[in-house]
C-alpha positions as CSV (number, residue, x, y, z in Angstrom):
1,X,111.6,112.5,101.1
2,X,114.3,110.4,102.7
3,X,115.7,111.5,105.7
4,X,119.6,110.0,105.2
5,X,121.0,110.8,102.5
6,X,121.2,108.8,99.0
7,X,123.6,106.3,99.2
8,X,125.1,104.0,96.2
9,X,123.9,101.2,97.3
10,X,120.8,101.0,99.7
11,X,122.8,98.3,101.8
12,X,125.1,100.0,102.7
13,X,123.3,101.5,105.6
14,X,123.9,97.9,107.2
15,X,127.3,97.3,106.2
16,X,128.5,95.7,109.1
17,X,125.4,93.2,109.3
18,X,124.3,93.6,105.4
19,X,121.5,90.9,106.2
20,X,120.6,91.6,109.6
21,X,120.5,95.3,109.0
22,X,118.5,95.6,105.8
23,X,116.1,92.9,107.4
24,X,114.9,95.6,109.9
25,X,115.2,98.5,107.4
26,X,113.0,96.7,105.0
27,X,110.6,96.6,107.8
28,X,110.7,100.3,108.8
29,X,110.7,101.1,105.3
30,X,107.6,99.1,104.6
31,X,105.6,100.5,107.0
32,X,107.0,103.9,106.6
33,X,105.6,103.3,103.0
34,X,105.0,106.4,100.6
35,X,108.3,107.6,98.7
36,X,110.5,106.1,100.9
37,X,109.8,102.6,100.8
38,X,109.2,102.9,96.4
39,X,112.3,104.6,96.3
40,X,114.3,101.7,98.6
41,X,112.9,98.7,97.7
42,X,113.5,98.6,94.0
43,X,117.1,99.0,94.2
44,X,117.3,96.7,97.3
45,X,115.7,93.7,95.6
46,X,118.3,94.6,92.4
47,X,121.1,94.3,95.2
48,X,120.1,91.2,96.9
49,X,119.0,89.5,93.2
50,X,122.4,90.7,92.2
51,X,124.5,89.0,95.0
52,X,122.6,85.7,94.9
53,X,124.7,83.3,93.6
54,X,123.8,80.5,90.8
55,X,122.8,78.0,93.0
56,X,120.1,80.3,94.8
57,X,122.3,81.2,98.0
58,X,123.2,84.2,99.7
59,X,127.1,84.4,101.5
60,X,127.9,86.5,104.9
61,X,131.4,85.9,105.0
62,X,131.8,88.6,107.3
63,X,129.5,87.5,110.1
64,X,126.9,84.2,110.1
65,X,127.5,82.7,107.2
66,X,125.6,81.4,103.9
67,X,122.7,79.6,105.6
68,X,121.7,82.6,107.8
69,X,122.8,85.1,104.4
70,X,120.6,82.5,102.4
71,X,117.4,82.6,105.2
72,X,117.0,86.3,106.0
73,X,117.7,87.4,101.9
74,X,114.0,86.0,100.8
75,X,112.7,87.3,104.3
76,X,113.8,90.5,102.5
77,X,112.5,90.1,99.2
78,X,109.0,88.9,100.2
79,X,108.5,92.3,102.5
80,X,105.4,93.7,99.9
81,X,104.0,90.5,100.4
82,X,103.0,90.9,104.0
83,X,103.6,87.2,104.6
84,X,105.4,87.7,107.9
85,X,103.7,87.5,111.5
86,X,104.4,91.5,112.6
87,X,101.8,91.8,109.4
88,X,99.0,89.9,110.8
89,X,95.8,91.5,111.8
């Protein structure tokens, strides 16, 4: 079970650095795996596919701005995928 507890929106663990923080939460949950990570990731990827805006960019007004928002978001999205270096064998 998780160990926080449930939270309206799964970003808002990382509300002060949305992208930064959910970039390293997607990671521990990922390799945490089990019910954590199906019970996270679902309604992460619904959050980040729900701020995307029409033209396929992400916005960080608060803190770096839309090309760091728009770089980090797919880094996100493609965690099951395993495409990133701390996966490799």
């Amino acid at each position: 079970a998780l160990a926080h507890p449930k939270l309206d929106s799964p970003g808002k663990a990382a509300t002060d650095f949305y992208f930064y923080g959910n970039f390293y939460a997607a990671q521990a949950m990922f390799q945490t795996g089990g019910r954590d990570w199906t019970e996270w990731y679902p309604s992460m990827q619904r959050e980040l596919l729900e701020k995307q805006r029409p033209d396929g960019s992400w916005e960080d007004p608060r803190n770096f701005g839309e090309a760091y928002a728009t770089a980090s978001a797919p880094l996100i999205l493609e965690m099951p995928k395993r495409n990133l270096p701390i996966f490799a064998q």
